[in-house]
N, CA, C and O atoms as a DFTB+ gen file, in Angstrom:
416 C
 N C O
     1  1      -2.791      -3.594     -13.767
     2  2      -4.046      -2.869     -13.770
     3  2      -3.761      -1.387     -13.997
     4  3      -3.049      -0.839     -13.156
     5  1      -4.147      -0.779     -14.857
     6  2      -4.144       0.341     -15.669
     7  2      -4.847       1.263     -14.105
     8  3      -5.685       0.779     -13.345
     9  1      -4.089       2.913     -13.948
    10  2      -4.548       3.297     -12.560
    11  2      -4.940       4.328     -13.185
    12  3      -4.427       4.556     -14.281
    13  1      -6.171       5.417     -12.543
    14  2      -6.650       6.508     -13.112
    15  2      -6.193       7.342     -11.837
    16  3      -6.241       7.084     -10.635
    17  1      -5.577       8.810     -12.796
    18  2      -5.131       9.963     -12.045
    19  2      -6.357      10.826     -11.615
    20  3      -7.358      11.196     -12.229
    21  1      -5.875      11.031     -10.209
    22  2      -7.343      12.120      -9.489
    23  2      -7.076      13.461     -10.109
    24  3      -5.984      13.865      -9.712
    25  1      -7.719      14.402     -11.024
    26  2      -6.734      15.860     -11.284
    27  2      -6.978      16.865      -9.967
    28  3      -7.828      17.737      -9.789
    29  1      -5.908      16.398      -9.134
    30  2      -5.796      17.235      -8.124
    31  2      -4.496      18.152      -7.750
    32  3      -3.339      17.814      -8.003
    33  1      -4.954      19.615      -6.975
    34  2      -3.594      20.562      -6.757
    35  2      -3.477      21.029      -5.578
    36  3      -4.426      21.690      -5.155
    37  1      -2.558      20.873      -4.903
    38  2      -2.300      21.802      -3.752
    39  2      -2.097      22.752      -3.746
    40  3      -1.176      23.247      -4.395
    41  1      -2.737      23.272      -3.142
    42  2      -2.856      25.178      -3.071
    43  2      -2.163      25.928      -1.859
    44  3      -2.725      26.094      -0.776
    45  1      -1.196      26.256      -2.084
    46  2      -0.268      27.426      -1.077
    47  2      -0.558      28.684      -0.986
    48  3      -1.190      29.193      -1.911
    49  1      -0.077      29.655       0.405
    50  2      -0.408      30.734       0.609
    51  2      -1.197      31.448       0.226
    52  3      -1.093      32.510      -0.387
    53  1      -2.351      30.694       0.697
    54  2      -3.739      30.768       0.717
    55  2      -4.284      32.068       2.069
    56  3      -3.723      31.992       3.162
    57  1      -5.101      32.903       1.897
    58  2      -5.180      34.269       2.576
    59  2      -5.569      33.299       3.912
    60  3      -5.786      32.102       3.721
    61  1      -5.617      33.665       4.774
    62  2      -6.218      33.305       6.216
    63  2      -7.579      33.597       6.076
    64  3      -8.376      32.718       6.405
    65  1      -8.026      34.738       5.619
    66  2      -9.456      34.532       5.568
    67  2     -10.407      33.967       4.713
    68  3     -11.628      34.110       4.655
    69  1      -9.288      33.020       3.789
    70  2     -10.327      32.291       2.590
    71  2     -10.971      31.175       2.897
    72  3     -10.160      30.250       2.945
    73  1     -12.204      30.784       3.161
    74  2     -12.670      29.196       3.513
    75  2     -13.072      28.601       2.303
    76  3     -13.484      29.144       1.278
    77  1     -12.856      27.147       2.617
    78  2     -12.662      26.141       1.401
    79  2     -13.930      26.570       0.223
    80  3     -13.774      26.285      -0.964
    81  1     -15.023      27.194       0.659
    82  2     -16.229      27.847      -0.334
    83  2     -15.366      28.332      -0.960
    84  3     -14.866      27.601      -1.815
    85  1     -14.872      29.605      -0.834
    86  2     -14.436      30.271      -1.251
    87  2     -13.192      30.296      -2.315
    88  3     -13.125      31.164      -3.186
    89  1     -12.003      29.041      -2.131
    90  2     -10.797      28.400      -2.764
    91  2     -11.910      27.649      -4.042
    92  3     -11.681      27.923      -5.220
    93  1     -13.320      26.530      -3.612
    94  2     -14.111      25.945      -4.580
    95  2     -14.220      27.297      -5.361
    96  3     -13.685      27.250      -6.469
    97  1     -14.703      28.298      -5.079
    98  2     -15.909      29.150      -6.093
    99  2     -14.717      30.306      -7.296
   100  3     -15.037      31.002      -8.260
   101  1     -13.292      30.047      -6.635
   102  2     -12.125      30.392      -7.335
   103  2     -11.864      29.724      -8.388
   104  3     -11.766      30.242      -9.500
   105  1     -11.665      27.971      -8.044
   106  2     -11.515      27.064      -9.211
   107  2     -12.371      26.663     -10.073
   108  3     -12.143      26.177     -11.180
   109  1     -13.501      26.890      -9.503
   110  2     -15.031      26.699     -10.752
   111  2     -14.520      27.111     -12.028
   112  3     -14.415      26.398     -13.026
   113  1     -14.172      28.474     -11.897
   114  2     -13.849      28.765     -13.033
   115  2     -12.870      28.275     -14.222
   116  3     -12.789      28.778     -15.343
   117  1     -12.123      27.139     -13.697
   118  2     -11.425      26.692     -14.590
   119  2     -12.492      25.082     -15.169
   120  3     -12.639      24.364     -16.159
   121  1     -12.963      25.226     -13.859
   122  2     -14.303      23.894     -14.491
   123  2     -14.389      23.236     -13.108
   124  3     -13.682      23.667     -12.197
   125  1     -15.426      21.968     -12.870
   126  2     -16.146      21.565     -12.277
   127  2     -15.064      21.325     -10.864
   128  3     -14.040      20.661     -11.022
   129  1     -15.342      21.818      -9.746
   130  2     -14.464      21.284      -8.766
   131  2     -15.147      20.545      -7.701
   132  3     -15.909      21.124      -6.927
   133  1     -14.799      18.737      -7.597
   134  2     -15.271      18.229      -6.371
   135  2     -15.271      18.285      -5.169
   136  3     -16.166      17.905      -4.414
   137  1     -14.192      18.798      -4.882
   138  2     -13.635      19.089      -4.212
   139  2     -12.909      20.300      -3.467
   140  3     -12.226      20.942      -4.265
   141  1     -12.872      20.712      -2.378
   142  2     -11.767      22.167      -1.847
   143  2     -11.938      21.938      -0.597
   144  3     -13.056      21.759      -0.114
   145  1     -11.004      21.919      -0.018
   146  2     -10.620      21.910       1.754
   147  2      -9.710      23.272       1.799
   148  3      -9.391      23.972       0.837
   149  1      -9.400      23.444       3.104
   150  2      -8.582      24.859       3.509
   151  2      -8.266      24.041       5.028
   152  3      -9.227      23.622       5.674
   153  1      -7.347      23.919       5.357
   154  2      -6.815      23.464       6.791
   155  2      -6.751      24.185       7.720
   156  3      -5.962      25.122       7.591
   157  1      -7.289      24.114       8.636
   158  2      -6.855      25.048       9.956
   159  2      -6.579      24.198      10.910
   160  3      -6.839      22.995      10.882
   161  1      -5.938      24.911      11.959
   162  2      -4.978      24.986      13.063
   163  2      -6.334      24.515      14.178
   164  3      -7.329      25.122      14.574
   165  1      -5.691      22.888      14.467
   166  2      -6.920      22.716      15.784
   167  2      -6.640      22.896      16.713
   168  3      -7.080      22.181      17.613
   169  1      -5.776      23.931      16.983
   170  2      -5.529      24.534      18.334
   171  2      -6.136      25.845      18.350
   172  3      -7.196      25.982      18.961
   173  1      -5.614      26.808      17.771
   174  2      -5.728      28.233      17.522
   175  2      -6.754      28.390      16.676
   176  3      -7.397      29.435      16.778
   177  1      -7.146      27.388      15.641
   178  2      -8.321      27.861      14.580
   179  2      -8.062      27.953      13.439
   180  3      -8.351      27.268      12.458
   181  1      -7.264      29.197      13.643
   182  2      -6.607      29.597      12.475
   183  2      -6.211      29.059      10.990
   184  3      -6.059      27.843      10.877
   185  1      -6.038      29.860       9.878
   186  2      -6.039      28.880       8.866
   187  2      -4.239      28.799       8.796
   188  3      -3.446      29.610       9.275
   189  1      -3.916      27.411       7.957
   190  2      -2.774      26.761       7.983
   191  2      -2.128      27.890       6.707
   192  3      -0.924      28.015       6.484
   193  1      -2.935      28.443       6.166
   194  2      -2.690      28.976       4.737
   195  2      -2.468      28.135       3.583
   196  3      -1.792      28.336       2.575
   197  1      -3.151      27.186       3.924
   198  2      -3.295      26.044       2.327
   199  2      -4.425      24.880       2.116
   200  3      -5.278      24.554       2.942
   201  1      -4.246      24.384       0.935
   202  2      -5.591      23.577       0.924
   203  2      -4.918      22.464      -0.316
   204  3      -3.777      22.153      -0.657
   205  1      -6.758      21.959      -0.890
   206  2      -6.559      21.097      -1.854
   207  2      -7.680      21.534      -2.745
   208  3      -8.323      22.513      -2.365
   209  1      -8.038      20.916      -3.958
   210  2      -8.801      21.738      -5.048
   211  2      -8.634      20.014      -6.183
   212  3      -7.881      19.896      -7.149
   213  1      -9.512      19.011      -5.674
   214  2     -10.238      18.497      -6.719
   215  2     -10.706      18.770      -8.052
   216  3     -11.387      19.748      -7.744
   217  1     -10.833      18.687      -9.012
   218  2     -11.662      18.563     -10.254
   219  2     -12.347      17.305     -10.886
   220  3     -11.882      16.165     -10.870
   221  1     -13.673      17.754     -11.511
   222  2     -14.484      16.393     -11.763
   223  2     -13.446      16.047     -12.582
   224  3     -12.942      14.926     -12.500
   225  1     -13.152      16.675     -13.178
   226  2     -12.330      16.005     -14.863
   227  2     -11.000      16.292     -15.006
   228  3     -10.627      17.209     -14.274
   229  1     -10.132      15.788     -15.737
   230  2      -8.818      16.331     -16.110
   231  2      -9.193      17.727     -17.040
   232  3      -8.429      18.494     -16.453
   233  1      -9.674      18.355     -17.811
   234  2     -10.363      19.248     -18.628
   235  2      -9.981      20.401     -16.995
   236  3      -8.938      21.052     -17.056
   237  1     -10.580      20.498     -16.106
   238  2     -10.619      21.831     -15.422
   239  2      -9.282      21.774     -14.438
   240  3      -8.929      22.724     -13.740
   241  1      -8.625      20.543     -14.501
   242  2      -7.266      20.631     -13.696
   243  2      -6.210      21.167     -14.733
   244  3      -5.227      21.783     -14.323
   245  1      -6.447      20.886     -16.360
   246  2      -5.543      21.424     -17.155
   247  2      -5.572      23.052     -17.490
   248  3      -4.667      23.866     -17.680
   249  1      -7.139      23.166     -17.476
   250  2      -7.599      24.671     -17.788
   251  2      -7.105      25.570     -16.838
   252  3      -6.918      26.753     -17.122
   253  1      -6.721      24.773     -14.958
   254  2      -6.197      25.909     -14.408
   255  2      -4.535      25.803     -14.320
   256  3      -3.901      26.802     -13.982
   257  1      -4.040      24.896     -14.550
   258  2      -2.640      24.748     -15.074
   259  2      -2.425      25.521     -16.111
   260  3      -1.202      25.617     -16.206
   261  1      -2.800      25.966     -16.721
   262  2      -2.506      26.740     -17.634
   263  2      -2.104      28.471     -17.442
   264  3      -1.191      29.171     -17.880
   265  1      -3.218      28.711     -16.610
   266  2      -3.042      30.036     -15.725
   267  2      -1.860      29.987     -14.793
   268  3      -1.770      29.232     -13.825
   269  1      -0.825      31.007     -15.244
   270  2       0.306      31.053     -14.702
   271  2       0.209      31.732     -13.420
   272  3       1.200      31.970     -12.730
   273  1      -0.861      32.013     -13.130
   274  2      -0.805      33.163     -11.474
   275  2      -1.967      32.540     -10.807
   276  3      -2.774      32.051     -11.598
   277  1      -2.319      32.409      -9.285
   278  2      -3.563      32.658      -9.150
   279  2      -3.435      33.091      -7.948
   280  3      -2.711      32.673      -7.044
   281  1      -4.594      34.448      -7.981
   282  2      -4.660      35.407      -6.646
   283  2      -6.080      35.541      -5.915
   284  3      -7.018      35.941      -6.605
   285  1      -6.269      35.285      -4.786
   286  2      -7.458      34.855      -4.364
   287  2      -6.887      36.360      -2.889
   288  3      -5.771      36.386      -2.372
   289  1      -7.916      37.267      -2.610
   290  2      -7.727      38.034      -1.732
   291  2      -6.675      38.500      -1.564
   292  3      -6.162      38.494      -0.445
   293  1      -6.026      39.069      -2.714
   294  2      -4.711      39.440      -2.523
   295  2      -3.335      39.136      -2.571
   296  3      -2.349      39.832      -2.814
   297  1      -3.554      37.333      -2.140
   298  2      -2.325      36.538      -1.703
   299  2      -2.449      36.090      -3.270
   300  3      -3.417      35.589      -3.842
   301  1      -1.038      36.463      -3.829
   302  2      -0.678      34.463      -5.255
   303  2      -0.470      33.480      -4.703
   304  3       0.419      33.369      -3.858
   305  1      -1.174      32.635      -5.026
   306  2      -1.521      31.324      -4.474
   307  2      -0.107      30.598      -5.094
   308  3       0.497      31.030      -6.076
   309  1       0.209      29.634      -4.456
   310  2       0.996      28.656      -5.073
   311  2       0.502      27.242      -5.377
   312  3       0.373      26.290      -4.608
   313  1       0.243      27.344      -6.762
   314  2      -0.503      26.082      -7.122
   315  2       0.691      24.800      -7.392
   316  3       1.863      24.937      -7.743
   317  1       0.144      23.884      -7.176
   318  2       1.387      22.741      -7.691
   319  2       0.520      20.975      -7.882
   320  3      -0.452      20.651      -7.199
   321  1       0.971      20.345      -8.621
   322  2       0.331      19.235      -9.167
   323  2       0.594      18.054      -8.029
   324  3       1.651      17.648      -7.545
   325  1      -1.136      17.565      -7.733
   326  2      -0.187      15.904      -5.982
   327  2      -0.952      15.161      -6.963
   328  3      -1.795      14.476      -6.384
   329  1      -0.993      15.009      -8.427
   330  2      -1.509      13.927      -9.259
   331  2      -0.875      12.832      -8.566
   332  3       0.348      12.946      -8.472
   333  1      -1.465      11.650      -7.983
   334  2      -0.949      10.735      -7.939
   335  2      -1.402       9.491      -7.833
   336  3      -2.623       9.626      -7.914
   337  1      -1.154       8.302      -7.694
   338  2      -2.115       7.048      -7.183
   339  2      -1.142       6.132      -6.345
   340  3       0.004       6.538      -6.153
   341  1      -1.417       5.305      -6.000
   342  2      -0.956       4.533      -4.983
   343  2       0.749       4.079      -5.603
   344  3       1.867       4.136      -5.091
   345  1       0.129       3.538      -7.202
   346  2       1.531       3.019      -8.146
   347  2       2.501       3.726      -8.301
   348  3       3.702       3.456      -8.290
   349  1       1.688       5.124      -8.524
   350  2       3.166       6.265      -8.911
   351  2       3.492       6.353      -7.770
   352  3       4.578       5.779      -7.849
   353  1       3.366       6.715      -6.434
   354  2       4.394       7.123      -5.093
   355  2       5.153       5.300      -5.319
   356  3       6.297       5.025      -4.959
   357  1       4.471       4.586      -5.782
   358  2       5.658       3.744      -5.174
   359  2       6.933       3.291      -6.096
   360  3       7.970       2.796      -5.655
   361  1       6.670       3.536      -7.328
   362  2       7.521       3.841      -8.845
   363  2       8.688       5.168      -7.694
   364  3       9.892       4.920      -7.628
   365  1       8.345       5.929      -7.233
   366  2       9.306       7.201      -7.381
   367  2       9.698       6.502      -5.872
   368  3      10.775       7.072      -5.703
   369  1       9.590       5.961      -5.113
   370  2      10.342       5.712      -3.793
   371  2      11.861       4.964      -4.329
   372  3      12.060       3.954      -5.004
   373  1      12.854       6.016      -3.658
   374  2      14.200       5.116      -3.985
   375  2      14.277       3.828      -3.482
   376  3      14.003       3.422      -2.353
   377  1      14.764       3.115      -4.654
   378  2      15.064       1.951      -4.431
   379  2      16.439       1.628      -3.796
   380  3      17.456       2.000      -4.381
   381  1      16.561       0.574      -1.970
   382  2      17.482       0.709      -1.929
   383  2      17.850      -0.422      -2.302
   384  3      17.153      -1.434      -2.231
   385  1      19.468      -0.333      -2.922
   386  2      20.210      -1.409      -2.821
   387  2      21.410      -2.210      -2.272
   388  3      22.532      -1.765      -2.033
   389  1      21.018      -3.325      -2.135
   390  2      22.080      -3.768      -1.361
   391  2      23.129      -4.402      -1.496
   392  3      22.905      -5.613      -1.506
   393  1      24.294      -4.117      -1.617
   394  2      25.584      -5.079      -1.961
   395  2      26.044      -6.222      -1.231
   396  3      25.254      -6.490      -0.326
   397  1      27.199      -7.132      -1.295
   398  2      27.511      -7.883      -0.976
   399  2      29.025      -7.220      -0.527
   400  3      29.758      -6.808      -1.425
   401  1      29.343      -7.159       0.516
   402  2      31.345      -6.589       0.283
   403  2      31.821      -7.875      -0.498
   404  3      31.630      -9.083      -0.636
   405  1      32.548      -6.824      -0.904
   406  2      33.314      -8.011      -2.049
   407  2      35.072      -8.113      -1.084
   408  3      35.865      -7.311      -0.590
   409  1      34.967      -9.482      -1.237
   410  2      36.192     -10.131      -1.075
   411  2      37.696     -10.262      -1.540
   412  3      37.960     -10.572      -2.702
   413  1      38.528     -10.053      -0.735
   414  2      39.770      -9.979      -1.518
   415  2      40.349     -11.025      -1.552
   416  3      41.409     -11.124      -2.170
């Protein structure tokens, strides 16, 4: 069964004072975003300094891949690709293998 990729990115060092509105109304601009979370700390509150950033389409996950920087309040964000589906994490899990001792 043929699997469809979510175009999704994790977003690093993300300002403390940015809320997930705010990470969404950043990526609009590369095109439609379903998505944006920002994590905080359920102890302290506080933000974790990172998130996630959905797109309806592959079209606005490529448009912001393309942009080599992105600075939201100061901080460069560290963008990076969690394209994935259930098939690909399990394609990339090492395979272990197991021998037999061989006999002399």
């Amino acid at each position: 069964m043929a699997s469809r990729k979510i175009p999704r990115l994790f977003v690093g060092n993300v300002a403390w004072t940015v809320s997930k509105k705010e990470l969404r109304d950043y990526f609009s601009q590369y095109g439609q975003v379903s998505m944006a979370n920002v994590f905080f700390d359920r102890n302290t509150g506080l933000s974790r300094n990172f998130g996630f950033v959905q797109f309806a389409s592959r079209e606005g996950y490529l448009n912001s891949s393309k942009q080599a920087d992105h600075f939201l309040e100061g901080n460069r964000m560290i963008v990076a690709d969690v394209n994935s589906t259930h098939e690909d994490s399990t394609e990339r899990r090492p395979q272990q293998k197991y021998q037999q001792p061989q006999q002399n």
